[in-house]
N, C-alpha and C positions, 0 to 999 in steps of 0.2 A: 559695054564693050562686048561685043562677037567675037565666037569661038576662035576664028580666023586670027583677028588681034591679038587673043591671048597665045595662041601657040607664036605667034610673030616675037613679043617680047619673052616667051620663058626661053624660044631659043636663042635672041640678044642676049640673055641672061647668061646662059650656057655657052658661047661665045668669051665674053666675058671674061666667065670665068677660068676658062680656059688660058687665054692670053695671060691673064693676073695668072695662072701658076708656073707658065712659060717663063716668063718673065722674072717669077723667083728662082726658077730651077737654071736661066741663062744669067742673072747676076754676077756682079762682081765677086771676086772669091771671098770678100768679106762676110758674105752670108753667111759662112759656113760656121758663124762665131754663133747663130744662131740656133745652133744644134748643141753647143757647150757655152753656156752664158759666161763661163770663168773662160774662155781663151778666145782669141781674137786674131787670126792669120788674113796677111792680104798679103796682094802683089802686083805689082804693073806689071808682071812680065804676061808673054803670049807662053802656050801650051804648057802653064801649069796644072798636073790632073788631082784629080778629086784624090787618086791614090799619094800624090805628092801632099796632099794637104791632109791626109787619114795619119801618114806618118807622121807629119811635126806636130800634129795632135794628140798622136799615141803617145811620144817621146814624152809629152808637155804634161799629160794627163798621168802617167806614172808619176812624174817629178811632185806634180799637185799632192796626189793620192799618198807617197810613201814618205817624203820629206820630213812633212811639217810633224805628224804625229813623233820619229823619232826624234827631230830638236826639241819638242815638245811646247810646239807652238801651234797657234790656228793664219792661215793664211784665206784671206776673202776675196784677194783683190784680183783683178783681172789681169792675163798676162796676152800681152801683145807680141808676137810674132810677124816681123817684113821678111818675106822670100825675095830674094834681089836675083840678079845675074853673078857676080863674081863677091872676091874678100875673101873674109874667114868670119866664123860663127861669133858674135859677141854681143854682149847684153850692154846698152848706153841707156841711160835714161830711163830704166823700166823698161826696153824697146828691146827683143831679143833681134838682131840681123842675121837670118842664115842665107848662104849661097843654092841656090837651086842644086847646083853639080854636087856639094856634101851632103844634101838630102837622098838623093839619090843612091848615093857609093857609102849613107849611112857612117860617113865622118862627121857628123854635124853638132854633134856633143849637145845636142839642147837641154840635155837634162845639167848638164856643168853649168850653162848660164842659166837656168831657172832657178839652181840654187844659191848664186848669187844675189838673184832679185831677190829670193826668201830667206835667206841668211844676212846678206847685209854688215862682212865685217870687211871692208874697204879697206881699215885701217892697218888690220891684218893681214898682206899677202899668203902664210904662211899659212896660217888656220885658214881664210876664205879659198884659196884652191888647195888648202888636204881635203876639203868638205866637198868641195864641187868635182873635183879628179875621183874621190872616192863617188861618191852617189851615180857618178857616169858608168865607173867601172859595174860597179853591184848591182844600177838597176835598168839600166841600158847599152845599147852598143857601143863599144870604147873602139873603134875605128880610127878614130881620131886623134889628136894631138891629148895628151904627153905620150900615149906608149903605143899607138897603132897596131890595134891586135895581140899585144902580147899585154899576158896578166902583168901587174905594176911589180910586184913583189921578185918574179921573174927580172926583169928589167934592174931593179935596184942588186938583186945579187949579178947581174952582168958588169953592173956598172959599181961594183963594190971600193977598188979603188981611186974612184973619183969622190965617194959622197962626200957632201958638205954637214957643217957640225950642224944639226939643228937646234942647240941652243943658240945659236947665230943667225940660222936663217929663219926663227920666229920674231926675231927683230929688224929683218935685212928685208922692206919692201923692195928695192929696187935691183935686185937681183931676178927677179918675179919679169918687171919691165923689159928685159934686155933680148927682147924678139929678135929670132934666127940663132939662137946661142942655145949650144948644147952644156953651158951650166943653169941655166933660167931650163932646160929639159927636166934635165937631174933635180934642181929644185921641186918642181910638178910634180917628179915622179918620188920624191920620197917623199914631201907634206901629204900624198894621198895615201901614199905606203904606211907612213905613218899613223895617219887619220883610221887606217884600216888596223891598224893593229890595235890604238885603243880600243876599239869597238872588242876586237875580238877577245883581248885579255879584260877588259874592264867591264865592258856594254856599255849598249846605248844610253840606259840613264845618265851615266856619267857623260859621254858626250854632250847630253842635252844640258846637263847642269853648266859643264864648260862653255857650251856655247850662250846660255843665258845670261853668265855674271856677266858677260859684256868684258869685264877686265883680263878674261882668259890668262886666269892665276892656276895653273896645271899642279903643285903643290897646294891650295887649297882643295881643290877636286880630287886627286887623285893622292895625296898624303905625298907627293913627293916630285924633288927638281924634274925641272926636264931632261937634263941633264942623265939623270939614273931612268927614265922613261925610254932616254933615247938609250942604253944601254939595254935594256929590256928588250927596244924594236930591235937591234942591232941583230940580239942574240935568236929572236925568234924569226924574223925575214934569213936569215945565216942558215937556219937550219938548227940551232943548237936549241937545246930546254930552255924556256921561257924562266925567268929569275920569280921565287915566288915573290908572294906578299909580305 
């Protein structure tokens, strides 16, 4: 083979290679799960940008990062993200759905539904969004549905005489269901309110332990009813001295 030839194929070659990174860099947006092996964002839609897909991975990658260590679990599994056209943010199947337009305006809660995939108490309304309301508030943008921009605790003192008993609404799933209802609001907003104050009077171990038994026995964990727990959130979201130990 003459020199001719060989410059002919090394710049085939170079050609080549060219188009092959083209061609990863023009891909579907699904590539981009390539660069984070644990998350996985696609979309059909037209003019979604690399910036729209940095955020629902930032959101997604806190949730990874700060969750599992305080439930005091490990999470391995891959979490899958569809940016669609229109809805509201919700996790089916393992599958988070977010809205383009809440990405953007940062209402998209994706940290709320990733703690559901990693939390896992379905059977719970009560405990599974005080756990996902809180984690949104604490470690992402809370633009969103229950308290749109305003802190939760705020909100529960505005809405003082409305709350519901939470001894009742850790057994009352379907109060949780009843979309477009500002009592299913007020639920949201105080199981997170709540979720947040154990942390702050007790800590997270204790969290982690309640979320572990699976039987979310709050008297085991915590030496006492919910009942006098919720007497406790009452007095400290109110503004008043926290009841000791």
């Amino acid at each position: 083979m003459n020199g001719f030839h060989k410059k002919i194929l090394l710049l085939v070659a170079v050609i080549s290679l060219l188009i092959s990174v083209n061609e990863i860099m023009s891909a579907n947006i699904d590539s981009n799960s390539l660069l984070d092996p644990q998350i996985t964002v696609s979309t059909k839609l037209n003019g979604v940008s690399q910036s729209d897909i940095e955020s629902v991975k930032k959101e997604t990658r806190k949730a990874l990062t700060y969750i599992p260590p305080i439930l005091g679990i490990e999470y391995k599994k891959n979490i899958q993200i569809k940016i669609v056209d229109y809805g509201i943010c919700n996790a089916k199947e393992d599958i988070i759905t977010v809205p383009i337009s809440h990405v953007r305006d940062k209402s998209s809660v994706i940290i709320h539904e990733v703690t559901h995939i990693i939390a896992k108490h379905e059977n719970n309304s009560f405990f599974s969004e005080g756990l996902a309301v809180y984690f949104q508030e604490r470690f992402g943008e809370f633009h969103g549905f229950p308290n749109f921009s305003v802190p939760l605790d705020d909100l529960v003192r505005k809405h003082k005489n409305q709350l519901l008993q939470i001894a009742k609404l850790k057994h009352d799933n379907e109060i949780f269901r009843q979309v477009g209802t500002e009592q299913r609001r007020i639920a949201y907003l105080e199981a997170g309110s709540f979720t947040n104050f154990l942390v702050v009077k007790y800590g997270e171990q204790k969290l982690a332990e309640l979320h572990n038994s699976m039987s979310l026995n709050y008297k085991q964990v915590y030496g006492k009813e919910i009942e006098k727990l919720e007497v406790e959130w009452k007095n400290y979201v109110l503004g008043n001295p926290l009841i000791k130990k």
